[in-house]
N, C-alpha and C positions, 0 to 999 in steps of 0.2 A: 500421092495426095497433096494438094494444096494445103499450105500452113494458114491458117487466118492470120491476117496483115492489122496487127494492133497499134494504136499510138495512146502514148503516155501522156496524159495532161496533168501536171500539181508543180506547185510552185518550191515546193520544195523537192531537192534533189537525193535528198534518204529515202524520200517515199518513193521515187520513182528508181530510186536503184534497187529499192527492195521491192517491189512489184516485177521488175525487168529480171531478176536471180530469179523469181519463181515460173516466170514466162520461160524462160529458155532454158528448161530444166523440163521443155515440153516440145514433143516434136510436129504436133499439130498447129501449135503457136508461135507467131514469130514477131517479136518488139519491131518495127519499121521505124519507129521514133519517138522522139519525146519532148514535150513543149513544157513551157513556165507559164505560159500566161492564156488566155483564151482565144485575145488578135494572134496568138504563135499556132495555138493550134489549128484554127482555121485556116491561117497561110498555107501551114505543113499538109493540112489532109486535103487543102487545093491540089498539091504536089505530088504525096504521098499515096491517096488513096486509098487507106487503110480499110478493111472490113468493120473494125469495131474501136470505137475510143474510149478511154478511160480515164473519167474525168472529174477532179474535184472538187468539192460545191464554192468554195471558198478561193478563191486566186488571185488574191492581191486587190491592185487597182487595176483600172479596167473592168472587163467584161467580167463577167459571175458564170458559175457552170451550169445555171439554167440558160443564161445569154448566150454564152455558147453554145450549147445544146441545141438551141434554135434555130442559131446559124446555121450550124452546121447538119443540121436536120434539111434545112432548106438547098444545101449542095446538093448536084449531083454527077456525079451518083451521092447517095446522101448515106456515111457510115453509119451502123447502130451507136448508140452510146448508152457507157452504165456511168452513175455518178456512183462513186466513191469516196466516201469521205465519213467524216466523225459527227456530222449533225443528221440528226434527225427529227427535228421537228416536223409535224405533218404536212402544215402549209410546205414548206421546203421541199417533202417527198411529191408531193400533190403538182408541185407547183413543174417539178422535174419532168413528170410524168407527163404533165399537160404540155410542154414543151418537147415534148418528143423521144425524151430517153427512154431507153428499150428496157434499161433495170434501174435501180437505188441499193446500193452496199454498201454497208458501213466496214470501216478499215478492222473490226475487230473480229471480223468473220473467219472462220479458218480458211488456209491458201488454196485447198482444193475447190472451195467454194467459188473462189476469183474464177479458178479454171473455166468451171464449167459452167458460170457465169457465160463467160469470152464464147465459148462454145457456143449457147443457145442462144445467146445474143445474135450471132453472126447468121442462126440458122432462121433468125426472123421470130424469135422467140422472145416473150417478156420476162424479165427477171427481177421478181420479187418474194421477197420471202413470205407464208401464210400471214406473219403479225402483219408485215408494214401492208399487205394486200387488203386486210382487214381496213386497217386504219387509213389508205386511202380511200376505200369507197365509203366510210363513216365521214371524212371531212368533204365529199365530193357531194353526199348527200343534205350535208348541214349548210343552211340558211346562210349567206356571204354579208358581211360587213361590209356597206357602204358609205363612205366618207366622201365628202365633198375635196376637190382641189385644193382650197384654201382650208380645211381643216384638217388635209393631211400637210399642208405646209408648218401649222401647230402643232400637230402632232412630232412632227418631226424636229422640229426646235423645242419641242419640250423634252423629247430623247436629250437632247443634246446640254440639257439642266438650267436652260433659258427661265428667267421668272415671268412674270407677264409683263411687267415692263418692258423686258428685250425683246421679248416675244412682238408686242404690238411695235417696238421701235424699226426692227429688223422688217416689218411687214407695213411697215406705213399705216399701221390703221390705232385706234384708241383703247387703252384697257380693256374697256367694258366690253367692246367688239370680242377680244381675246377672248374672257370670261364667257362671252354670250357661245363663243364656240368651243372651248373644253367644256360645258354643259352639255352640247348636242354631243362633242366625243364622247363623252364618258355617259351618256344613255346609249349610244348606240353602242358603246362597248360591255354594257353590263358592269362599268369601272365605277367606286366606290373614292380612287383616289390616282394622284398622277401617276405614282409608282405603280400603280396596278393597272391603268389603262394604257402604260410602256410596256407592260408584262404581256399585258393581252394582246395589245396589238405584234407583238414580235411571236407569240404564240401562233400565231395566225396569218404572219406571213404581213401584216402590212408594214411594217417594220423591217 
């Protein structure tokens, strides 16, 4: 029997030595290798060829594990992929999924789970658990926020705790312009105030 050819993707190297102890403590599974960053995995599974990657949502600077996922969705042969990781926000599951990956698992699932994750991933299978199944086709069906270019440029320096002064300086344009477009944000977010149209928008993935 062929072992399934797995590669490790997270940027920290605990998580990837402790994901690798559970793998090779299995004789269907076999670790090929293991990347820190997104641009490393995609190199490796140019090289490697793995059946299936494992990959988490968050990886520094650089590419993100959706960005990845895409890429490497777009290889071929093109490996399955599960994200793995501690966020679970919907948009984020949603957003996984829409890019290609074959499951979404959070790090605090029991190790048998990973297994056979790796397992029905590799066999063409989707791996998601009944909740997040759920809660993907609830945000999949709900109505998309759309923001202009330039009001997610204010959106995004108002994350960043810019007043509207810096906000219109940074963007070349006048106060009131600013004002006139955290109005439109915060109707089209259902936002009552900044801190709550950052909340919602990172709720929902535009963040």
């Amino acid at each position: 029997m062929t072992a399934v050819r797995v590669l490790l993707v997270d940027d920290h190297p605990i998580v990837r030595a402790g994901v690798r102890s559970l793998i090779d403590r299995r004789d269907d599974i076999a670790v090929v290798g293991e990347a820190a960053s997104g641009e490393e995995a995609i190199a490796l599974a140019r090289h490697l060829q793995p059946d299936v990657v494992l990959c988490d949502l968050r990886l520094g600077d650089g590419l993100d594990g959706v960005q990845t996922t895409r890429q490497l969705r777009a290889e071929h042969p093109a490996p399955a992929v599960i994200i793995l990781t501690t966020f679970d926000r919907d948009a984020e599951i949603l957003g996984a999924i829409e890019a290609g990956a074959a499951g979404y698992l959070l790090k605090d699932v029991a190790p048998d789970e990973i297994v056979q994750a790796i397992r029905r991933a590799a066999s063409g299978g989707l791996v998601l658990t009944p909740e997040l199944s759920e809660r993907v086709v609830a945000v999949s069906r709900a109505p998309r926020v759309r923001l202009t270019e330039r009001e997610l440029d204010v959106l995004r320096l108002l994350d960043t705790g810019s007043s509207n002064r810096e906000i219109a300086k940074t963007l070349f344009v006048t106060e009131a312009t600013v004002k006139t477009h955290l109005v439109h944000i915060f109707e089209k977010l259902g936002a009552d105030s900044r801190a709550r149209a950052i909340a919602i928008a990172r709720d929902t993935g535009i963040l």
